[in-house]
N, C-alpha and C positions, 0 to 999 in steps of 0.2 A: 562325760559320764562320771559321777563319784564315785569313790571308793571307800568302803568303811575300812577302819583298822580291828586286826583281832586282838585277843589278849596277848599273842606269839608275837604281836608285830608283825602278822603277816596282811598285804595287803588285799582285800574283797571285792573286787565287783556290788552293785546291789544289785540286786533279786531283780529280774524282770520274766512278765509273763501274768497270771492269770492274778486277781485279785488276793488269791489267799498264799499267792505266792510273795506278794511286795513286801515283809518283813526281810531285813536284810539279817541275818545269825553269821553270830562270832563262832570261833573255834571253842571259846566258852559255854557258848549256848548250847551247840553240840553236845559237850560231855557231859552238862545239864540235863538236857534232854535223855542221854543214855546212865546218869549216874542214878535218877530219879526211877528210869524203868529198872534198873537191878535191884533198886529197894521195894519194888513190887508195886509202885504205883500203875493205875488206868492210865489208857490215850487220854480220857476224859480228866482225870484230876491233874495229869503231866498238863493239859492244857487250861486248867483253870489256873493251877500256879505257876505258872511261866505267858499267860494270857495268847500264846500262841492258836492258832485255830488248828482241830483234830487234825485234820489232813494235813497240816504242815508237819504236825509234831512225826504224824503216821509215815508219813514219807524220809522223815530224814532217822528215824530210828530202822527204816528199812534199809538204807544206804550204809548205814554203820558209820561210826565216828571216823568221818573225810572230810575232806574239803567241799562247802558245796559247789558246784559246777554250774557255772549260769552259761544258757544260748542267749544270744545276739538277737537285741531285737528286732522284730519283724517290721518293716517298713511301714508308713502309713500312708496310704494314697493322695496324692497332692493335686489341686487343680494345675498347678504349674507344670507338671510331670510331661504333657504332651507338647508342652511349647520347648523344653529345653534344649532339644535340637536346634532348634529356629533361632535362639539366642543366643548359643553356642556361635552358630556360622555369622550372624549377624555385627558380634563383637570381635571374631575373630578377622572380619573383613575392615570394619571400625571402629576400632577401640573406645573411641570418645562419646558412642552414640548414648546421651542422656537416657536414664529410666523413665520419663514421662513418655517419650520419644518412643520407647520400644512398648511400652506398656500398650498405647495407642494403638501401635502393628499388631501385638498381639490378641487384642482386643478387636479388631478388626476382623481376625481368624477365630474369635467365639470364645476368649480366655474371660473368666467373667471372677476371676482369684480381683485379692486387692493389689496395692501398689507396693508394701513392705516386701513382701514374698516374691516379687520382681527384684527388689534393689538389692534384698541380699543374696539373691543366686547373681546379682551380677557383683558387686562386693566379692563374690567368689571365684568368680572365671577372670573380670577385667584385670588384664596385665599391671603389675604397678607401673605409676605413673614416674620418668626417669627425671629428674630435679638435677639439672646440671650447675657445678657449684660455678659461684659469679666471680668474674673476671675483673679486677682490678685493673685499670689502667693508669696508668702514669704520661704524664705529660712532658714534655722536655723543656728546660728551663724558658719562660718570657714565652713562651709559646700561647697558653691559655688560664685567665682568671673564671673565676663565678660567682654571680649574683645571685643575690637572694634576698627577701623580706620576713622578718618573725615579728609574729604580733605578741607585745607582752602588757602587763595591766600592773598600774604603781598608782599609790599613794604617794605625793609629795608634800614633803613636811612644809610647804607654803598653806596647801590647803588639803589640810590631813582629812576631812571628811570627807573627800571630793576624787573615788577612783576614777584614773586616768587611762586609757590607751593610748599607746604609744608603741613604736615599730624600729624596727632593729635593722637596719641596712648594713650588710654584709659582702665584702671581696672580697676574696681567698686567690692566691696567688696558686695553681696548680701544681709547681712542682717545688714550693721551699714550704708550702702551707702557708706565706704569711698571710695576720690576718690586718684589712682595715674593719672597723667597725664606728657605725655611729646611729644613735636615740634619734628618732624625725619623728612631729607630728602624727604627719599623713603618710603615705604613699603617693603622692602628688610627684609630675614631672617636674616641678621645678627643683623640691627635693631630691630625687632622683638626680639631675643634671648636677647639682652641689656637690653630690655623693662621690661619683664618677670624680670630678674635678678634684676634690680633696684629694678621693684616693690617690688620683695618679701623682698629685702633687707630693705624698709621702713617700710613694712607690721612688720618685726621680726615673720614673719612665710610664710605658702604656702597652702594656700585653700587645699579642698580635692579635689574639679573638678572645671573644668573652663570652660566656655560656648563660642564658638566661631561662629563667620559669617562664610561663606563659603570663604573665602577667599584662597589666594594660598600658602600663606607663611601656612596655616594650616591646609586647605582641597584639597588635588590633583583631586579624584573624587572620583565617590560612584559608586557599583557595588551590583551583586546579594549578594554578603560577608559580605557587608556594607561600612560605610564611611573609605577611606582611608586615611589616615593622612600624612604627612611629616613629612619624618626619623627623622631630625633636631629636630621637634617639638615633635616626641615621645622619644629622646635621654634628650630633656629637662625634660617633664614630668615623665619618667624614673627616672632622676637624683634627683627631687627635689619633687618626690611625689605623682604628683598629676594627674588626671584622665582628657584628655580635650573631649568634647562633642563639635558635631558640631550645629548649629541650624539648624532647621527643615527646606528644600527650602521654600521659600516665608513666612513665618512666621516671620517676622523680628520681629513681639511685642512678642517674647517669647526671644529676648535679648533687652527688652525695658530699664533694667538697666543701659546699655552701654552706647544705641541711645538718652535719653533723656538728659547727660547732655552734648552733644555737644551742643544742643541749648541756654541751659545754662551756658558754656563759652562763648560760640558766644558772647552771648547779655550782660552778665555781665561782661567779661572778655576785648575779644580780639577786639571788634568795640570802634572805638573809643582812643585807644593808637597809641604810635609810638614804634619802636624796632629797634635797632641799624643793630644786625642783633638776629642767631638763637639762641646763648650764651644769650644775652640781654633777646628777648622773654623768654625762661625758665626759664629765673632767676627771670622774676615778673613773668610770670607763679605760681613759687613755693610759690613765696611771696604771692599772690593771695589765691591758696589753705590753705598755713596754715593760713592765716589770717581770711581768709571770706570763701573759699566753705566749707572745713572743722568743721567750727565752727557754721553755722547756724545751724537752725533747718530745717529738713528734711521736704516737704512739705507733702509727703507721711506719711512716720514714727511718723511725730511728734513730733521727739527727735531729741537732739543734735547730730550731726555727730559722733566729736571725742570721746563723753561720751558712745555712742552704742558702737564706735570702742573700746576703752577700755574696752568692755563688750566681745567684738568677739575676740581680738587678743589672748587673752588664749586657742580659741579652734584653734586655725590654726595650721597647721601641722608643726615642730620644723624644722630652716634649715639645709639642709645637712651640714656635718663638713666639708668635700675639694669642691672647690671650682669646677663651672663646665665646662670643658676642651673637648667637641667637638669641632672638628676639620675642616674646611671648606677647603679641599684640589685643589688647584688649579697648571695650569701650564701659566705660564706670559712670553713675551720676553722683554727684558734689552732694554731700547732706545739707543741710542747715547751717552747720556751724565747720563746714566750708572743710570738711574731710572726704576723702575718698577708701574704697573699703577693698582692698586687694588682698584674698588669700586670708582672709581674716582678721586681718590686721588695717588700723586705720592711716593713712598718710594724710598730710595739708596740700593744701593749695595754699596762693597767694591772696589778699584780700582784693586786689585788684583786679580777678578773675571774673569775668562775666557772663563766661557758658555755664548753663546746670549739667553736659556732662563733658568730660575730658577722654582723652585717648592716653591707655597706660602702656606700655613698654617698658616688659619685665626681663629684666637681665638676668645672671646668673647670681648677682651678688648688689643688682639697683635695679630701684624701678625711676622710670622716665615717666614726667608727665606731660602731656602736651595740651596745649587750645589752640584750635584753628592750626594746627599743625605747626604750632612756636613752641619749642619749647620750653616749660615755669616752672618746672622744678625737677630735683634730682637727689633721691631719698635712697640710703643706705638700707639696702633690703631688710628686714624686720624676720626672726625667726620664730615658731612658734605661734599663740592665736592671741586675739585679745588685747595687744597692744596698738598706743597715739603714737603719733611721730609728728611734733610739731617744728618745722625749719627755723633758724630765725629769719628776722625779718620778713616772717607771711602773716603776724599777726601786728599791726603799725597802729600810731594814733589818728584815728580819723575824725577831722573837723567838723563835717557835717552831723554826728551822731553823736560825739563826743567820746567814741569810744578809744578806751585807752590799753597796751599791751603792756606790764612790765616785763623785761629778759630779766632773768637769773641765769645763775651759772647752770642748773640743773634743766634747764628748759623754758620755753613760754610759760605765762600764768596769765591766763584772757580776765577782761576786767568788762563786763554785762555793759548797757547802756543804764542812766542813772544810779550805777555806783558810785560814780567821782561824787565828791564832798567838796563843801564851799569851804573855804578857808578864812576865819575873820581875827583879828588884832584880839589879842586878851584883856583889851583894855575896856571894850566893848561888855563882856563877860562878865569884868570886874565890876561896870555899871550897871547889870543887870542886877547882880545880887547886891548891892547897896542899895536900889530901889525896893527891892523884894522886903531887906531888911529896916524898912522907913527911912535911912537916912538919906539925905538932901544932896543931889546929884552934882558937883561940879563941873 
């Protein structure tokens, strides 16, 4: 309810009650009203020059110059009115019970109000809801890392008209914060698998468990048994140690170690530069971390990065001695000009190859190619899309065809059939054009 102010500064109620009562009057208005009747003015002219209606003027020159006194106004009958009870006991037994929910109920007993006039009498009555503050936990040193993927979009000054996606693979070391980070194409297992590997290679150890998103390169799905993993992803953990957990659905802040510093490259990092391309970006990536993510102080922790990390890296689990060699078994067919197309990227064959398709076995860091289960080649895994990889010695000179290969330092250069050039003596040449020019040929 408002209040007018008078001209004393004292505060008014407004006027409630009958239509010619709703004119709210000051303490001013008042002495108006009685300064006017001592000069001899009518009800009638007091209310033409003050536009007040007779019976208000009538009423408050009977009262005499007071305050005027307003009663409280009289309720107004509500459809609601008969259910309040019912909604009262109903909330007080369930707090949570949705207003669609009780609307229904009470609709059922013959309430035929709308739905606002429900949700604010419960607005009114339901208990507030208790928001208990979140609990940080801390890990103890070598105990727990987390994974995670950010998707980010770049231009590279190779081909500036051409936005890219590209993805952010993220470790965080649970209890010094350290971060690995690195740019990948895809999200693909085999990325994944390189990821892992780098990491623990900087780390000089391998966490005991590692917290992942549900993602697919490392959650397939979850059943009455529990969460299922991918083979890849338990053939790794297998090999080097360590125990991976999935996070809980919807709970994304129980891997807030991961999630929080994408924002923090975002903003510190990556707005703002240029990159040639994805070699460029990780290389001041790297420069980046060890200079500055690495080295500040943690705003959480309160400690330096690297000096925590050198406090964790003695409990991390030691790495394994041979190196880890699953397998990514595939079957490919051989194009035309005798490449095969793994992950994007094209690899050779030899010319000597006579199946149209090969069996590929994809390492962590090579692909194997086989025919009829011989092994014919062994190709330095290719990173990124779009790229040849031609061996030497897979493109030869072949007799039959005439076709010719020259090696350079920088790779193969294939030479077409009917390229080679005949080669003839210039003395030939020389008797062309003396004939051409009349004179007499010796």
């Amino acid at each position: 309810m408002g209040l007018s102010i008078t001209q004393s500064g004292m505060k008014l109620p407004p006027s409630i009650g009958t239509a010619e009562e709703c004119i709210v009057l000051t303490m001013g208005d008042l002495f108006m009203i009685h300064d006017l009747k001592q000069q001899g003015l009518t009800i009638s002219a007091i209310s033409q020059r003050t536009g007040m209606d007779r019976k208000t003027v009538r009423k408050y020159l009977q009262r005499g110059p007071s305050v005027p006194i307003y009663g409280p106004r009289a309720p107004r009958p509500c459809k609601l009115d008969a259910y309040l009870s019912y909604l009262d006991e109903r909330i007080g037994q369930y707090p949570e019970l949705s207003g669609s929910r009780l609307l229904r109920e009470i609709g059922d007993l013959g309430y035929t109000g709308g739905y606002s006039l429900v949700t604010d009498y419960l607005r009114e009555i339901r208990p507030p809801a208790s928001h208990a503050f979140e609990r940080r936990f801390e890990t103890p040193a070598g105990k727990q890392a987390q994974v995670d993927f950010a998707q980010f979009k770049v231009c590279f000054g190779c081909e500036p008209l051409q936005p890219r996606i590209i993805w952010l693979f993220s470790m965080v070391l649970g209890c010094s914060r350290y971060l690995y980070l690195r740019y990948v194409w895809r999200q693909t297992l085999d990325e994944v698998v390189r990821c892992h590997i780098a990491a623990f290679e900087e780390f000089g150890g391998v966490p005991r468990e590692i917290l992942y998103d549900r993602m697919k390169t490392a959650v397939i799905d979850e059943d009455d048994q529990g969460v299922n993993y991918n083979p890849t992803l338990l053939s790794l953990a297998s090999h080097f140690g360590f125990q991976p957990r999935a996070c809980r659905p919807y709970r994304a802040k129980t891997k807030g170690k991961a999630e929080r510093p994408f924002r923090y490259v975002r903003q510190d990092f990556f707005l703002g530069r240029s990159f040639y391309d994805l070699e460029d970006l990780n290389a001041q990536l790297d420069d980046w971390r060890h200079n500055l993510a690495n080295t500040r102080r943690h705003g959480t922790t309160r400690r330096i990065v690297n000096e925590a990390f050198a406090e964790e890296q003695p409990q991390l689990k030691p790495l394994p001695v041979h190196p880890f060699n699953q397998v990514l078994k595939l079957e490919r067919r051989i194009t035309r000009d005798g490449m095969v197309s793994v992950s994007g990227n094209d690899y050779s064959v030899p010319d000597t190859t006579r199946s149209r398709k090969v069996e590929v076995q994809q390492y962590a860091n090579e692909v194997h190619l086989f025919e009829d289960r011989q092994l014919i080649a062994v190709h330095p895994l290719l990173t990124g899309r779009g790229q040849r990889q031609v061996l030497p010695g897979h493109r030869i000179h072949n007799v039959a065809t005439g076709n010719q290969a020259q090696h350079t330092q920088a790779g193969v250069l294939l030479q077409l059939p009917g390229h080679a050039v005949h080669q003839r003596p210039l003395a030939v040449y020389e008797a062309v054009g003396q004939a051409l020019a009349g004179e007499e040929v010796l």
